[in-house]
C-alpha positions in Angstrom: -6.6 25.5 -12.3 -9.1 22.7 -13.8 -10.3 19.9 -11.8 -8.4 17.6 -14.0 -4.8 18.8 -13.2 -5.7 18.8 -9.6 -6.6 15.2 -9.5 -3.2 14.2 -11.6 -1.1 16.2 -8.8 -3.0 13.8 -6.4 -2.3 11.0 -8.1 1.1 11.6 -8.3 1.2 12.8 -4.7 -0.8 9.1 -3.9 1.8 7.2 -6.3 4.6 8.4 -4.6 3.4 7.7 -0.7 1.8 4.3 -1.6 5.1 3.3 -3.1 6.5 3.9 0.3 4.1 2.8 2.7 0.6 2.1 1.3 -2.4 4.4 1.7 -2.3 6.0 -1.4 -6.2 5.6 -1.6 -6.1 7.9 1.4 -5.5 10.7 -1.1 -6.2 9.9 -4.6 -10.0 8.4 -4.2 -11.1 11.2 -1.7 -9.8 13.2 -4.4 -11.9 12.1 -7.1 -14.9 12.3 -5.1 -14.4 16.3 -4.2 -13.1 17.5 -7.8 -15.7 15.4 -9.5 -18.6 15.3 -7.4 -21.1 15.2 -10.2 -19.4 11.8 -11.9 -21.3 8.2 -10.1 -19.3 7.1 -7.5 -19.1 3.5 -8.8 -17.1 4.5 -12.0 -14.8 6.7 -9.8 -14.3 4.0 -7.4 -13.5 1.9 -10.7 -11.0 5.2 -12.0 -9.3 5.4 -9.0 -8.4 1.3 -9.2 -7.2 1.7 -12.8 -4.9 4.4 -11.7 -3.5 2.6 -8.5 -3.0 -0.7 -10.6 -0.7 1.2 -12.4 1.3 3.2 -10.2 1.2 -0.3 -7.9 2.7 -2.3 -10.8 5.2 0.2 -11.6 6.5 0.1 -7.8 6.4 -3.4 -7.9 8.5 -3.7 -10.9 11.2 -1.3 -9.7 11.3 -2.7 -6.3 11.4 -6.4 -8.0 14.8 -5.3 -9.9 16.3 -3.8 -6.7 15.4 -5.5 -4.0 15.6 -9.1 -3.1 12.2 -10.6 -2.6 11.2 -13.6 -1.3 9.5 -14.8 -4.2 8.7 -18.3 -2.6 6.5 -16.5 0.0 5.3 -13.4 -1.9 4.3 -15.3 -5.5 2.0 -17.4 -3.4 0.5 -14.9 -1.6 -0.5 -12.6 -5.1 -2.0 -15.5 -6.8 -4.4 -16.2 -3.9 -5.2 -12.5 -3.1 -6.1 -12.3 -6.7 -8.6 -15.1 -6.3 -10.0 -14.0 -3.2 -9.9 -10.2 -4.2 -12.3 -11.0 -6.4 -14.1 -12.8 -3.7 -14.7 -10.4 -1.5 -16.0 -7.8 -4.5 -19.0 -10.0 -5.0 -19.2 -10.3 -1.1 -19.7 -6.3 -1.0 -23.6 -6.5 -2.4 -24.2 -9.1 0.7 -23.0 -7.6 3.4 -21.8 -3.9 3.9 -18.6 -3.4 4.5 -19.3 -0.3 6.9 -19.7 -3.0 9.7 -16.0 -3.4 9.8 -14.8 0.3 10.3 -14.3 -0.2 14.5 -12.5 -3.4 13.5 -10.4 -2.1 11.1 -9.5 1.3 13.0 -8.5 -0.8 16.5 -6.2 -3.3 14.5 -4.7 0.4 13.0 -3.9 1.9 16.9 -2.5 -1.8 17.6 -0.3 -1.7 14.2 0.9 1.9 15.0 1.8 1.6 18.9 3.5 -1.6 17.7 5.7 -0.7 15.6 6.2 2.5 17.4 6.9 0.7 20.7 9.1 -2.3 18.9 11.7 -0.1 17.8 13.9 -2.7 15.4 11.0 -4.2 13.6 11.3 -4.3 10.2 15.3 -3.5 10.2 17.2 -6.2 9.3 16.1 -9.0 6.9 15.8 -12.2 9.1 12.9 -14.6 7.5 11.6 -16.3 10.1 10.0 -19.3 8.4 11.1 -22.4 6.0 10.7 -22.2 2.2 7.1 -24.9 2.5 6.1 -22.7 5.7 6.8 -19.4 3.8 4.8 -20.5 1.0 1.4 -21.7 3.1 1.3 -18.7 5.0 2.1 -16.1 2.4 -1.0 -17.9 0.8 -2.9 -17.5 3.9 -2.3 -13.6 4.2 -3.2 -13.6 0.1 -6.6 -15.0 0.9 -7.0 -12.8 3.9 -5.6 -9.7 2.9 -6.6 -10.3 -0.7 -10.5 -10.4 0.7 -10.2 -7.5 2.7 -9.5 -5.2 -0.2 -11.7 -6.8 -2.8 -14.9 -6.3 0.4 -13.6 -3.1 1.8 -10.0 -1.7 1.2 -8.6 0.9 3.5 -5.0 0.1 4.9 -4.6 -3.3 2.8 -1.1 -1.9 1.6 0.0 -0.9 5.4 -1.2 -4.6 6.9 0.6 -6.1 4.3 3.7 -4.6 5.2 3.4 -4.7 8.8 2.3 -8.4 8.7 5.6 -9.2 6.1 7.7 -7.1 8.4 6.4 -8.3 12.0 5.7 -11.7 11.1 7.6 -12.8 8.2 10.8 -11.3 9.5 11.3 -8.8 6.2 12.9 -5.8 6.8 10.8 -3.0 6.0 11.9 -2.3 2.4 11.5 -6.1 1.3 8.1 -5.8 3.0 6.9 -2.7 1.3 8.5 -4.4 -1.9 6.7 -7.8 -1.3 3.1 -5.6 -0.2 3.3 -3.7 -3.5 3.1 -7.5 -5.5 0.3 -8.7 -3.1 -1.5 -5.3 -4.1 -0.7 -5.4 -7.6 -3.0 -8.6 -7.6 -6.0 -7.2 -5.5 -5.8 -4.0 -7.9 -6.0 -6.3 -11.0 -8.8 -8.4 -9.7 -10.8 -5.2 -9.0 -9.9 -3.5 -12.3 -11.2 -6.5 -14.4 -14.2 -6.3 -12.6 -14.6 -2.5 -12.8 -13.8 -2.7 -16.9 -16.1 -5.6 -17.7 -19.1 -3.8 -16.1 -18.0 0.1 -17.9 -17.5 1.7 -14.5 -14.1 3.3 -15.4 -14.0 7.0 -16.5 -11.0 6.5 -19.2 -10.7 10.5 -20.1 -9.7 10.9 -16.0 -8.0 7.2 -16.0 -5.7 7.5 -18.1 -3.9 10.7 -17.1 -3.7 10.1 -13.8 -2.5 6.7 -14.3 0.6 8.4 -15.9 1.0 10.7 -13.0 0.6 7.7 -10.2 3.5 5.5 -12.2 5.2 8.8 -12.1 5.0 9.1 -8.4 5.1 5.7 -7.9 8.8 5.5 -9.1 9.8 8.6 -7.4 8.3 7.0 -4.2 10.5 3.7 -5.0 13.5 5.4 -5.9 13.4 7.5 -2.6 12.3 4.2 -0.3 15.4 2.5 -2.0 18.1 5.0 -1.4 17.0 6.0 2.3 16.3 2.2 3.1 14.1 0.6 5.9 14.1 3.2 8.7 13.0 5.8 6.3 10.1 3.4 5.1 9.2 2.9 9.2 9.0 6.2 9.4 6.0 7.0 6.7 4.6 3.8 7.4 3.7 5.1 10.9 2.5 8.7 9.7 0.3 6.8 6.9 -1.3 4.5 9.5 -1.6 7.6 12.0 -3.2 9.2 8.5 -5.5 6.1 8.5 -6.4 6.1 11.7 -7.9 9.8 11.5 -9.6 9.2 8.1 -11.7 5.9 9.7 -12.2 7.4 13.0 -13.8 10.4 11.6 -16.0 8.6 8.9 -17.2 6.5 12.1 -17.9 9.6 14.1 -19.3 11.4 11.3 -21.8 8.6 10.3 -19.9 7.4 7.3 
């Protein structure tokens, strides 16, 4: 089987869990770097983002038309992660993002023994701020969150959703809904960036961008008929997922 047919059954594999619950770089950009070990790892970086800007937009599109988002909160939030995804990608030639692995794999244990301990987070739909409150801190997380992924990425899906779901009050389908917007925004921001310097590899982009939107709406589709406990559930086995990925880059020397 060639390389290339291997990496679109990844993509659509990574489509379909990141619609869910985040962390389909987990799989797709690992991927990349084993079947195509030969191409720069810039431009796959930049491959992978135009194939998860796809499959993320798709998700957010179907769960947009079935799912009532809190647009005040969540519109807010994109544009500023947008801005500060962009940010935080210049920020990566100042400072190396490496320095935030142990950071990033504690707040992962503390997400994941949290919502494993608080059993009914994320399963009813109770928004816990006013419309003017929603809005300043949904652009608050934007900025935040929005930064993260633009400097270093891992998990920015799965925070998203365990911050709209813990702190916001969404239950965990609105949140994976509402994450999927905020990352549709980081993605573009990165993909713009990725295009206007040629680091995209279009003859690998393309085709697994189909097969991520094709995952992505299977993913949706799934997460929308077995509703928010389903979505807790692979939430938690993607953040356990993360959890081993980071602690063995950090033990390994990665």
């Amino acid at each position: 089987m060639s390389p290339l047919i291997l990496l679109c059954g990844f993509a659509f594999l990574a489509g379909f869990v990141d619609a869910i619950a985040g962390g389909g770089g987990l799989i797709q950009l690992p991927a990349c770097l084993i079947l195509f070990p030969a191409a720069p790892l810039v431009a796959m970086i930049g491959t992978n983002k135009m194939a998860s800007f796809f499959g993320t937009t798709a998700a957010a599109g179907r769960f947009a038309r079935s799912v009532k988002l809190d647009w005040h909160v969540i519109g807010p939030a994109a544009a500023t992660a947008f801005v500060f995804s962009m940010l935080g990608s210049r920020t990566v030639s100042l400072l190396n993002p490496a320095v935030l692995k142990p950071v990033v794999l504690v707040l992962l244990i503390v997400a994941a023994v949290y919502v494993y301990v608080v059993k009914d987070i994320g399963l009813e739909h109770r928004p816990l701020h006013t419309r003017v409150r929603g809005r300043w801190l949904g652009m608050l997380v934007g900025a935040v969150l929005g930064f993260y992924d633009g400097f270093f990425g891992p998990g920015t899906g799965s925070f998203l959703i365990l911050i709209f779901a813990s702190f916001f009050g969404f239950e965990f389908l609105v949140a994976s809904g509402s994450a999927k917007v905020v990352n549709c925004m980081t993605n573009l921001a990165s993909l713009i960036y990725f295009v206007a310097v040629g680091q995209v590899l279009y003859k690998l982009a393309i085709p697994m961008a189909v097969c991520n939107v094709l995952g992505s709406m299977v993913g949706t589709h799934l997460a929308i008929l077995k509703g928010s406990r389903f979505v807790r559930v692979v939430f938690l086995v993607i953040v356990v997922g993360l959890i081993g990925k980071l602690g063995r880059d950090m033990f390994a020397g990665g």
